[in-house]
C-alpha positions as CSV (number, residue, x, y, z in Angstrom):
1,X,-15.7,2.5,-3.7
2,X,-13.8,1.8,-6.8
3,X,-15.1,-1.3,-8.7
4,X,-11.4,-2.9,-8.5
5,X,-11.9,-3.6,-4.5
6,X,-15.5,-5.6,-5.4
7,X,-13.4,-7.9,-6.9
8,X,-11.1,-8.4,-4.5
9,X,-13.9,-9.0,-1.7
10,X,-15.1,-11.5,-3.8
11,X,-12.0,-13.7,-4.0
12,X,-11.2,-12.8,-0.6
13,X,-15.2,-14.4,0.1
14,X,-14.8,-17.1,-2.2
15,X,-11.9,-18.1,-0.8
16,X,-12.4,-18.5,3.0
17,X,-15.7,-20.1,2.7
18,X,-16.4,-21.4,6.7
19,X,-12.6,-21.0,7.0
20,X,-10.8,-18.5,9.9
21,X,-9.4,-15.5,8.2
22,X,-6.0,-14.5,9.5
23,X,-4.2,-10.5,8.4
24,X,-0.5,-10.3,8.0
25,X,0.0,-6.7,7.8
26,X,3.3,-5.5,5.8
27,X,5.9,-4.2,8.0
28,X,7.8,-1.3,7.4
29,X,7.7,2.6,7.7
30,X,4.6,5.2,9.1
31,X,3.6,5.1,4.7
32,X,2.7,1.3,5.7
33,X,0.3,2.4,8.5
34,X,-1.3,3.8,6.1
35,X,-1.7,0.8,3.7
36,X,-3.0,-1.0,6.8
37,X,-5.6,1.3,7.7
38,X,-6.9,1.0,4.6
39,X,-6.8,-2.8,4.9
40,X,-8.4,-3.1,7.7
41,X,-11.1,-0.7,6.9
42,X,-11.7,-2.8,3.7
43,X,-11.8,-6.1,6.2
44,X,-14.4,-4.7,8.6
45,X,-16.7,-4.1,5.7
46,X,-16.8,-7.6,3.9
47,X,-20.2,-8.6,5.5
48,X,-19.7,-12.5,6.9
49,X,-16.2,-12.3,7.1
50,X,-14.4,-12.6,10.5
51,X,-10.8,-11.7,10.8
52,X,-8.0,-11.5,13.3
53,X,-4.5,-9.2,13.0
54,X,-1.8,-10.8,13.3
55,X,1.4,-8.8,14.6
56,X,4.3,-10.7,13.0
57,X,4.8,-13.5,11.1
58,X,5.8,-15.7,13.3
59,X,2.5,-15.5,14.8
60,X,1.3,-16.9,11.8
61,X,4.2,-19.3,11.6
62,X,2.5,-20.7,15.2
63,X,-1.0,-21.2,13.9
64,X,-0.2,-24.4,11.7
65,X,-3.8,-24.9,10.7
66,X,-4.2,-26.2,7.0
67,X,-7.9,-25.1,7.0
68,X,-7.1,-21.1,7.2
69,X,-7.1,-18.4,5.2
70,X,-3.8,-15.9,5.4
71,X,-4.4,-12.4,3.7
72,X,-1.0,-11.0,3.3
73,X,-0.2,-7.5,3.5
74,X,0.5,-5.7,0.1
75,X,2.8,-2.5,-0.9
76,X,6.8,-2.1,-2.1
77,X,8.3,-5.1,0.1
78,X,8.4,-7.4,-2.8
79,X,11.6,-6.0,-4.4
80,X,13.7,-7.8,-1.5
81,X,14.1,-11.6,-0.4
82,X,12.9,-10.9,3.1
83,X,9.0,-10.7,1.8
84,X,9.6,-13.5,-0.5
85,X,11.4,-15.2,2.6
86,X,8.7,-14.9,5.1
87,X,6.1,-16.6,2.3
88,X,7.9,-19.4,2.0
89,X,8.3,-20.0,5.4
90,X,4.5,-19.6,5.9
91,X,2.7,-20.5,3.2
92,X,2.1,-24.2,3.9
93,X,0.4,-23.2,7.6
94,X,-2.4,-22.0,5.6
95,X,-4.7,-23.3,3.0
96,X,-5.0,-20.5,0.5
97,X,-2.9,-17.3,0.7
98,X,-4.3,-13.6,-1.2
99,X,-1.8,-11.0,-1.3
100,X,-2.9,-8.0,-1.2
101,X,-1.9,-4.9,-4.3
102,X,1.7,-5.0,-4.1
103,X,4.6,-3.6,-6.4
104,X,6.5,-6.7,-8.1
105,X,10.0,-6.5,-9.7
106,X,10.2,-9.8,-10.8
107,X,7.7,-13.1,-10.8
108,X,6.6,-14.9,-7.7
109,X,4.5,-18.7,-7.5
110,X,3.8,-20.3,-4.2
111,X,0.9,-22.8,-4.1
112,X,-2.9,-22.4,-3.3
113,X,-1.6,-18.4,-3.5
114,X,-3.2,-15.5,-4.9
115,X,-0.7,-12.0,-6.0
116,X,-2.8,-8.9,-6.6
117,X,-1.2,-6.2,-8.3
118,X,-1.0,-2.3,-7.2
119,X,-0.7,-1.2,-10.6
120,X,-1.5,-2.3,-14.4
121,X,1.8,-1.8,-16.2
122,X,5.7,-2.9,-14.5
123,X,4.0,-5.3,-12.1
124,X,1.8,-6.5,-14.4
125,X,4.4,-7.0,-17.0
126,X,6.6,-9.2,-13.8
127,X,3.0,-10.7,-12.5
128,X,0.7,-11.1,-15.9
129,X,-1.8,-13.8,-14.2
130,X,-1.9,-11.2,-10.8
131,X,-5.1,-9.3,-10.9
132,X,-5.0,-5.7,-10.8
133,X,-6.4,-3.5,-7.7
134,X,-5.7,-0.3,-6.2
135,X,-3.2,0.2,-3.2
136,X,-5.2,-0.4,0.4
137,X,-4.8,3.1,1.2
138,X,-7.1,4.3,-1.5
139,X,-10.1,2.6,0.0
140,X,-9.9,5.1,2.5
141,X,-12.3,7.7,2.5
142,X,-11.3,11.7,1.4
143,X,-10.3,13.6,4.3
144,X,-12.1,16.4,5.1
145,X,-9.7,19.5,5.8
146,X,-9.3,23.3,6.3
147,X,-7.4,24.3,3.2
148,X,-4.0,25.6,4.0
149,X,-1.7,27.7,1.9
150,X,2.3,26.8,1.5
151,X,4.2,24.3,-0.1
152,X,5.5,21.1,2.3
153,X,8.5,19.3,0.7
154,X,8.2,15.2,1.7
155,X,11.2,13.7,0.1
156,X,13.3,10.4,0.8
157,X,16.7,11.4,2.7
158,X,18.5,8.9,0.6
159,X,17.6,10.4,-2.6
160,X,20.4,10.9,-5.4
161,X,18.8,14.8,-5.3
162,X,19.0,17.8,-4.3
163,X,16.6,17.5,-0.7
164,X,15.0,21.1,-0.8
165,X,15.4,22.9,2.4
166,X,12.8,22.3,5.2
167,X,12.5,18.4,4.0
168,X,11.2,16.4,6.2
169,X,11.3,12.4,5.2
170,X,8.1,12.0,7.0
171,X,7.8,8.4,7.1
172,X,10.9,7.1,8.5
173,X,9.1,8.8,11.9
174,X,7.0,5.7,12.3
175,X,6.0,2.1,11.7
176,X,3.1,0.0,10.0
177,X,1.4,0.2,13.1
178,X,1.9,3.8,14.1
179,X,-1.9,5.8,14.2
180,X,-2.3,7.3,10.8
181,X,-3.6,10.6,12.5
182,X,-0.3,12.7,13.0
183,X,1.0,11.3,9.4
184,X,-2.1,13.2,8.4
185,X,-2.1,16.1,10.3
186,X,1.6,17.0,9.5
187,X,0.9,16.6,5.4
188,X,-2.4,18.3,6.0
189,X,-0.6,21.6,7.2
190,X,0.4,22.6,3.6
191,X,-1.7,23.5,-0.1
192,X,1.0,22.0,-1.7
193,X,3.2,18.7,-1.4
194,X,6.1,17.9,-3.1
195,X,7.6,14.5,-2.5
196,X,8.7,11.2,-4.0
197,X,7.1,8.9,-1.2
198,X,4.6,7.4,-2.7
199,X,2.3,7.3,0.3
200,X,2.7,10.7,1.1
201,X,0.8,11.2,-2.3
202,X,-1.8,9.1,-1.6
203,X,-2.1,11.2,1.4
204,X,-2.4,14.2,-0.4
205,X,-4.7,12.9,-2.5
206,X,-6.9,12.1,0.2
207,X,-6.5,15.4,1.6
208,X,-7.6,17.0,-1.6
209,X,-4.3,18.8,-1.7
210,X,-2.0,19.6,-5.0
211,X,0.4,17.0,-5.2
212,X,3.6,17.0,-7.0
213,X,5.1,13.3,-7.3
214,X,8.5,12.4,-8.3
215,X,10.4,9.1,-9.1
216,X,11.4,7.2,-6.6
217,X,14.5,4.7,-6.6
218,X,12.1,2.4,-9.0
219,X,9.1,2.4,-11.0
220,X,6.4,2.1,-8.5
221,X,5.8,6.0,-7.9
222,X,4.6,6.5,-11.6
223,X,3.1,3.0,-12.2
224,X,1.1,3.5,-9.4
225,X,0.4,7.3,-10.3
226,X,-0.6,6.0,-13.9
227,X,-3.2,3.3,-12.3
228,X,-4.7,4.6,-9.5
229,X,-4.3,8.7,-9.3
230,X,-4.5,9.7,-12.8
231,X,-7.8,10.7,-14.0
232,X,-9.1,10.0,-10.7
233,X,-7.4,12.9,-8.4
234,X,-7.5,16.7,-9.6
235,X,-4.6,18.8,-9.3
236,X,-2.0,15.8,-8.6
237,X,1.2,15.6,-11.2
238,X,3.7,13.2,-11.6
239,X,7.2,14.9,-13.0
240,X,9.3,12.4,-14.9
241,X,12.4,14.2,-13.5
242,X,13.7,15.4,-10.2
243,X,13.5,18.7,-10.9
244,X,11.7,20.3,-7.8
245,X,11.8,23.9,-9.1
């Protein structure tokens, strides 16, 4: 386990204390599922610490306990109001709130509240007090696989690009709280991925694939590549343009 998550279990211990521990996942698209597998992986191995899921925020809206804990989903949500939005409307149910490594476009303060970083250099340029830690799906363990030969192409429909033929935008085909297991299986298929999802990546990684990664409509994809895959992941390259030839 990479040192970075040690701290992280000790704020999250630290923290709570005697107090109930309550999960927010992040909702959004199957790349989210697995963030939250990774999250909850991390959760069930912090010795003393009981938690329970919640499914939506306004499940925590309706707990309106000052003496709990919230730990708040991380990943890409925090470059729109809505994440920002749901915060404020549940931060004062809770006595302390952590969020968990997250991608920050500008800077966030909300009492008695926690921001970890997913990556050491745009988010901690918007977010210079948030500590750094690696994105929830790297605590997941390398996936053991047969190794496969061909070359799968993962890219964002929306993108400003060329979308290679056979490109399938994986992660629009489920939620944060879709199994993680055909998301695997599908990337697993191919030797080689291109793509500019930045979960699909992490996927790869995990896989023990060769990885291509491309910019995405921000700077997460190589902030993110720079902290967490670089030097730590063989045969996985981040291309500073779109070229996919």
């Amino acid at each position: 386990m990479r040192k970075e998550f040690f701290l992280l279990e000790n704020i999250i211990k630290n923290t709570c204390g005697n107090d109930k521990v309550y999960y927010l996942p992040s909702s959004g698209n199957w790349g989210e599922a697995l963030t939250r597998y990774g999250t909850l992986k991390f959760l069930r191995s912090i010795g003393g610490v009981e938690y329970t899921e919640l499914k939506s925020y306004h499940e925590a809206a309706e707990l309106i306990q000052s003496e709990n804990l919230l730990i708040l989903g991380g990943g890409g949500n925090w470059h729109n109001e809505g994440a920002i939005q749901i915060l404020r409307n549940i931060h004062q149910y809770f006595r302390a709130i952590i969020v968990l490594p997250s991608t920050y476009q500008a800077n966030h303060s909300f009492p008695n509240t926690v921001f970890f970083s997913r990556d050491r250099y745009d988010s901690k340029a918007s977010m210079p007090d948030a500590p750094f830690c690696h994105d929830m799906a790297f605590y997941i363990e390398p996936i053991s696989s047969v190794k496969k030969s061909g070359t799968g192409y993962f890219f964002s429909t929306d993108s400003q690009i060329e979308i290679p033929a056979g490109n399938d935008d994986i992660i629009l085909k489920g939620s944060h709280l879709s199994s993680i297991y055909p998301f695997i299986d599908t990337i697993s298929q191919y030797g080689i991925v291109h793509t500019d999802r930045l979960h699909v990546a992490i996927a790869g990684c995990l896989l023990g694939q060769e990885v291509h990664l491309y910019p995405g409509a921000d700077f997460q994809n190589k902030a993110v590549y720079l902290s967490s895959i670089e030097g730590y992941y063989d045969n996985v390259y981040f291309h500073e343009t779109a070229n996919k030839g």
